[in-house]
Short mmCIF file of the C-alpha atoms (twelve columns), coordinates in Angstrom:
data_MODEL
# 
_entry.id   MODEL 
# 
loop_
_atom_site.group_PDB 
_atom_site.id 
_atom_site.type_symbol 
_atom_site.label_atom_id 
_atom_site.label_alt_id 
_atom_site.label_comp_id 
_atom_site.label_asym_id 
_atom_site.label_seq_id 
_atom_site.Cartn_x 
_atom_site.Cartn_y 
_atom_site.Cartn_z 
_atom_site.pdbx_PDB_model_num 
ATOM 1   C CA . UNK A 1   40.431 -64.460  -60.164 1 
ATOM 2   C CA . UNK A 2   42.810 -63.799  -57.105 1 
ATOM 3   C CA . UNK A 3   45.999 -65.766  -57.286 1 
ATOM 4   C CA . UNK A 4   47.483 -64.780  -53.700 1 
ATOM 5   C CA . UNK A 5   47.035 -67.803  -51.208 1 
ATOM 6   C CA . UNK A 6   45.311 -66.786  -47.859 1 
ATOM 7   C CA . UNK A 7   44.672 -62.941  -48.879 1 
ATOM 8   C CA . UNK A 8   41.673 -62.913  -46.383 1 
ATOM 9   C CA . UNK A 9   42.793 -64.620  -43.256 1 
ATOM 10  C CA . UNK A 10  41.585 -61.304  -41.385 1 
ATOM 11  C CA . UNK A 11  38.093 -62.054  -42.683 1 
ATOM 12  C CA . UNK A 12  38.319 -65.397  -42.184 1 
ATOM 13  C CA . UNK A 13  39.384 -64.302  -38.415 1 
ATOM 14  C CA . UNK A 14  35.690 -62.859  -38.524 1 
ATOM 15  C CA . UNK A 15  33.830 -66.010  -37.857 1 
ATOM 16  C CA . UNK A 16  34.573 -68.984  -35.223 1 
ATOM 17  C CA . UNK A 17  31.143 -70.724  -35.498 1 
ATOM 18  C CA . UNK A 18  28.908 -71.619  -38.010 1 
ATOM 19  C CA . UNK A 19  26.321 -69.122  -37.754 1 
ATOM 20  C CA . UNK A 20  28.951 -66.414  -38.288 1 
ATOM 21  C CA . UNK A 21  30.190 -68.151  -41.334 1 
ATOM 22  C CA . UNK A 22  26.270 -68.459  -42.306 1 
ATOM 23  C CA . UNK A 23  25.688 -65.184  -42.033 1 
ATOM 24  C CA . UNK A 24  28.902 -63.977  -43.184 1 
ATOM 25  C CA . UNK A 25  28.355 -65.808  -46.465 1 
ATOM 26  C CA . UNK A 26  24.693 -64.198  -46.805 1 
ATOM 27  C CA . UNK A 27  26.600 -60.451  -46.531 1 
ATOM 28  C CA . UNK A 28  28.208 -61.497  -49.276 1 
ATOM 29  C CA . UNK A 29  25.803 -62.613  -51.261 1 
ATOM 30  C CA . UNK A 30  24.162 -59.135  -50.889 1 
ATOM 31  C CA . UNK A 31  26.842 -57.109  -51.863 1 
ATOM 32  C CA . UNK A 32  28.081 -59.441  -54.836 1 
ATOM 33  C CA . UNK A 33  24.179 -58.793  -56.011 1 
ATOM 34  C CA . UNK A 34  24.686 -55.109  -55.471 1 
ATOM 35  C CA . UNK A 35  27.676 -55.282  -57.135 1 
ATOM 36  C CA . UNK A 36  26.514 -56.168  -60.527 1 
ATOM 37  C CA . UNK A 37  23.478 -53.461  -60.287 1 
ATOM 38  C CA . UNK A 38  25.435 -50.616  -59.297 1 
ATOM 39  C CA . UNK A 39  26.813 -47.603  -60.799 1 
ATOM 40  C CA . UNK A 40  30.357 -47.131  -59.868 1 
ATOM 41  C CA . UNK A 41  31.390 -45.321  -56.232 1 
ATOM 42  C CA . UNK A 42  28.277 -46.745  -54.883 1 
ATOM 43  C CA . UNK A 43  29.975 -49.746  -52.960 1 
ATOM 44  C CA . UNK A 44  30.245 -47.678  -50.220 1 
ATOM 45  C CA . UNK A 45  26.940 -47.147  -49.240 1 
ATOM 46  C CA . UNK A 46  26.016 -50.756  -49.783 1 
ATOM 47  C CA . UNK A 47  28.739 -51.616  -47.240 1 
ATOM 48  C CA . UNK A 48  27.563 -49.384  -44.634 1 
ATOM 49  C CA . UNK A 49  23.736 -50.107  -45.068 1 
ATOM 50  C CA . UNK A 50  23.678 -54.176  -45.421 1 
ATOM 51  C CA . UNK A 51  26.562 -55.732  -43.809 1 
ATOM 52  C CA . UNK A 52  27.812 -55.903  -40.787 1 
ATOM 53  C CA . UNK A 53  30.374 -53.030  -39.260 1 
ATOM 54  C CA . UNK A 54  33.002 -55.337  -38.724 1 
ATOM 55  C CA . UNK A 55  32.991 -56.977  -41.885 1 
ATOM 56  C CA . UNK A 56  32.481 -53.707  -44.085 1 
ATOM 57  C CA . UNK A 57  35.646 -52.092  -42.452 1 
ATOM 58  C CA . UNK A 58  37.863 -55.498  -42.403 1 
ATOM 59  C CA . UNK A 59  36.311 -56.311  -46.254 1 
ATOM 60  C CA . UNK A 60  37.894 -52.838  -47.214 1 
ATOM 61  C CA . UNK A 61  41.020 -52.653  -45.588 1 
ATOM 62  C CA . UNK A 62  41.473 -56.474  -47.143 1 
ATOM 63  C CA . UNK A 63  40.791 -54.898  -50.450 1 
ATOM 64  C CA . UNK A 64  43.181 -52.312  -49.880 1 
ATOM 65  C CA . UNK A 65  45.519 -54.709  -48.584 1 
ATOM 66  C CA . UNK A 66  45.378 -56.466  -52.445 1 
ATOM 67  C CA . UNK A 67  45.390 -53.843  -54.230 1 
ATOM 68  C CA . UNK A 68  41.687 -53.960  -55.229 1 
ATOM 69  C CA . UNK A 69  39.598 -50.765  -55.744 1 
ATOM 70  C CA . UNK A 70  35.917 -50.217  -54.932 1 
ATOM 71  C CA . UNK A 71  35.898 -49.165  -58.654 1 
ATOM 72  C CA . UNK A 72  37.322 -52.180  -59.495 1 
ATOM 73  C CA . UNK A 73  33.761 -54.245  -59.417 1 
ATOM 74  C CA . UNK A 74  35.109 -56.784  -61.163 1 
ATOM 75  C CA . UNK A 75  38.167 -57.407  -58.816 1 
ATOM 76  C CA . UNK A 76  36.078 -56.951  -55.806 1 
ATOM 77  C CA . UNK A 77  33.616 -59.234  -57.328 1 
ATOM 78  C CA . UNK A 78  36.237 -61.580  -58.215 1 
ATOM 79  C CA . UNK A 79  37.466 -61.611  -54.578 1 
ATOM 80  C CA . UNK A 80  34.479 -62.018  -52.719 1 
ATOM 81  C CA . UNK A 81  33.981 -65.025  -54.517 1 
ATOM 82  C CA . UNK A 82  37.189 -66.238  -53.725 1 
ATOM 83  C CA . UNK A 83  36.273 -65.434  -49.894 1 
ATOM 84  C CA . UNK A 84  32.869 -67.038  -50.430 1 
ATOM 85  C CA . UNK A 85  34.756 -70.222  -51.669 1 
ATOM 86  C CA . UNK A 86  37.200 -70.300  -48.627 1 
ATOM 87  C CA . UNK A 87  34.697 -70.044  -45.852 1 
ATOM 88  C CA . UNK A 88  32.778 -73.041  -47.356 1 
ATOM 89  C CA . UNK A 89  35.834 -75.131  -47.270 1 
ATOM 90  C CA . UNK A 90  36.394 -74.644  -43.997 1 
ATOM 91  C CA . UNK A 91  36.194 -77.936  -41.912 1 
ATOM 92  C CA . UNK A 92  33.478 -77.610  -38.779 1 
ATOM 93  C CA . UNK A 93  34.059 -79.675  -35.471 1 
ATOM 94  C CA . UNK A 94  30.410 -80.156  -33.911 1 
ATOM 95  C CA . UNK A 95  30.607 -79.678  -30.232 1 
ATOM 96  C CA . UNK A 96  28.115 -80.471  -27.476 1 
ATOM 97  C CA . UNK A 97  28.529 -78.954  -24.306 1 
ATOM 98  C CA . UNK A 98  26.456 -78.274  -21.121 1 
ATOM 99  C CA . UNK A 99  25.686 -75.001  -21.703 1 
ATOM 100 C CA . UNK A 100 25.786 -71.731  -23.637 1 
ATOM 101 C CA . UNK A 101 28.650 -70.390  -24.356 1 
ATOM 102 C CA . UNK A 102 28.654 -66.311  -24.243 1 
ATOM 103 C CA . UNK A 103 30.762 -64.325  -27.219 1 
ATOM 104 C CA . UNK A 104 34.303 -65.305  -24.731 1 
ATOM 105 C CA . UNK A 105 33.477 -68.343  -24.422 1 
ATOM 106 C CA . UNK A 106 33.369 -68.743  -27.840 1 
ATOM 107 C CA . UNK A 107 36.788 -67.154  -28.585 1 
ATOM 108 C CA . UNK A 108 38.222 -69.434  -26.170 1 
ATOM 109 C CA . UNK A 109 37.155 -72.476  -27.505 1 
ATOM 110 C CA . UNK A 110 37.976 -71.184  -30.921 1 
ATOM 111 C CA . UNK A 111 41.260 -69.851  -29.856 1 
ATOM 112 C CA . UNK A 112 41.951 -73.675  -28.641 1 
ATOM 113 C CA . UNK A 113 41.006 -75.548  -31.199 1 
ATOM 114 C CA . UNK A 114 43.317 -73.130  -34.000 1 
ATOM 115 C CA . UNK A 115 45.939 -74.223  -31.900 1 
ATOM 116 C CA . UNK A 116 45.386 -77.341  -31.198 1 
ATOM 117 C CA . UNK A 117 44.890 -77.864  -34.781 1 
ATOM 118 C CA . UNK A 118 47.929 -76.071  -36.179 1 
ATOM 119 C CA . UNK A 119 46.215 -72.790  -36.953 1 
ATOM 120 C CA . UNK A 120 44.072 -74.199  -39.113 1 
ATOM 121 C CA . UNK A 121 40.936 -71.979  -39.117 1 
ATOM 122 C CA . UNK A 122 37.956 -74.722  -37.888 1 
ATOM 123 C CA . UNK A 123 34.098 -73.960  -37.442 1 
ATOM 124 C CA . UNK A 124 32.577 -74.291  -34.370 1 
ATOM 125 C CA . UNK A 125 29.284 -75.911  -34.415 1 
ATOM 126 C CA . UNK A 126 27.611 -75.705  -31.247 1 
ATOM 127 C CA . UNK A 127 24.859 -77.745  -29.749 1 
ATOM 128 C CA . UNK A 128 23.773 -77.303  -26.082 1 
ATOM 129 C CA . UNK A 129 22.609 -80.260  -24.298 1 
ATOM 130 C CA . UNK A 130 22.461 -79.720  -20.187 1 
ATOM 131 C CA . UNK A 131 22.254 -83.579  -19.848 1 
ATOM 132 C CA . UNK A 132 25.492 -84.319  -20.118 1 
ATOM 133 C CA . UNK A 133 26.291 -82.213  -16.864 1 
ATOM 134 C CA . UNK A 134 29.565 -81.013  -18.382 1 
ATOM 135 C CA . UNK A 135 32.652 -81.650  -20.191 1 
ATOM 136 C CA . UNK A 136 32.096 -82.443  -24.477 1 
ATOM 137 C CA . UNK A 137 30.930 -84.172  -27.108 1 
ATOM 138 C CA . UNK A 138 32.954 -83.570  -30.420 1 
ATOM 139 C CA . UNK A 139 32.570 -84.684  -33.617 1 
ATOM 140 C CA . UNK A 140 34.990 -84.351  -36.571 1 
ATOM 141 C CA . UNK A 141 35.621 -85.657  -39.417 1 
ATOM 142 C CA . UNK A 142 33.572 -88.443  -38.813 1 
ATOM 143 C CA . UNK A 143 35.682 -89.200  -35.213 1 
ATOM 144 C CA . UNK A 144 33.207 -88.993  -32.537 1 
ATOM 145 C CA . UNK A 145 34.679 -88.458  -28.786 1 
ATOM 146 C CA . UNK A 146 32.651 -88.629  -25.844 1 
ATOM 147 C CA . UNK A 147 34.361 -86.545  -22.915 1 
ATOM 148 C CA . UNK A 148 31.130 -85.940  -20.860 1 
ATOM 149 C CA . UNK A 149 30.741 -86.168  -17.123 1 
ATOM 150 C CA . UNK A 150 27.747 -88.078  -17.485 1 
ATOM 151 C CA . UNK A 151 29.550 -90.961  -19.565 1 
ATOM 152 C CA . UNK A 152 32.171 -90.711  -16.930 1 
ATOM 153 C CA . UNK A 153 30.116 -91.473  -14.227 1 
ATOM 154 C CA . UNK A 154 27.953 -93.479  -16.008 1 
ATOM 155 C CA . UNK A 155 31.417 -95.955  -17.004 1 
ATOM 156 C CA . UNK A 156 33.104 -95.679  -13.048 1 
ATOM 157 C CA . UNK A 157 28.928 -96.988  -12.486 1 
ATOM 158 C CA . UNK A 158 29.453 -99.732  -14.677 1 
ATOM 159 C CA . UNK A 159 32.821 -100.967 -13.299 1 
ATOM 160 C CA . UNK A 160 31.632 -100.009 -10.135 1 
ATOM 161 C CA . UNK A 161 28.233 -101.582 -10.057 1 
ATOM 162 C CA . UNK A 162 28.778 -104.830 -8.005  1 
ATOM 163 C CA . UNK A 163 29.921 -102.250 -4.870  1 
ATOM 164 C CA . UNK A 164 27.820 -99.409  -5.395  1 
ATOM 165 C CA . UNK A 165 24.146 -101.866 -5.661  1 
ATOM 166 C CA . UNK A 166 24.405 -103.181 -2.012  1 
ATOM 167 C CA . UNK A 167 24.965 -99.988  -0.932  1 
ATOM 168 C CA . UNK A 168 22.208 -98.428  -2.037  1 
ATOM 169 C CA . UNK A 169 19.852 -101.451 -1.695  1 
# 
């Protein structure tokens, strides 16, 4: 098994949601199962026909980076276990937002939360709800924090309420 601690960060870098990590996982599924029916040399072409480009050329230049060979099946099998481990341990914060964040968007948010969490690498696990006109709902960990706009206004209502109900009576 690999002994080096955090020998696929790049990969990791790869995926800031949980779809990526979903399907990241399921590319490596394939290639572990074409891994133990092919003939050596052959890695190649699985690389370039089933997964992604992205992950095929930061996969190899991480198994270069180790030391691991193509025609080392059992090392690169070995490792993409390893990787398959680490991206399941990762720990997701669920966030509900007003609307749909485009591929920017994403690495923004992602970008904040690494920091904001000491580099840790966190999922993103978007929801879209338009009813809560803006700001977030997060969840993590089992904390739950209500930022939205519509629980702001809904609390300066509340405190509100004895001046706002003649006025509008």
């Amino acid at each position: 098994m690999i002994e080096k601690k955090n020998n696929y960060q790049d990969l990791l870098s790869l995926i800031k949601t949980t779809l990526e990590a979903q399907h990241m996982l399921q590319e490596i599924d394939i290639l572990i199962s074409y891994l133990y029916r092919i003939e050596s040399g052959a890695p190649q072409a699985i690389l370039t026909k089933y997964v992604s480009h992205d992950f095929a050329i930061s996969l190899v230049q991480s198994l270069i980076r180790n030391g691991i060979s193509w025609d080392d099946q059992e090392k690169t099998k070995d490792f993409l276990f390893a990787l398959k481990k680490s991206i399941e341990r990762l720990k997701t914060l669920k966030l509900t937002i007003a609307f749909k964040p485009d591929g920017h968007m994403v690495a923004l948010f992602s970008s904040r939360v690494r920091a904001d969490m000491g580099g840790q690498h966190i999922l993103l696990d978007f929801s879209y709800d338009p009813s809560i006109m803006g700001g977030a709902i997060l969840s993590f960990q089992g904390v739950y924090k209500n930022y939205t706009l519509k629980k702001r206004i809904a609390d300066v209502f509340e405190q509100q309420k004895s001046k706002i109900l003649p006025l509008i009576q």
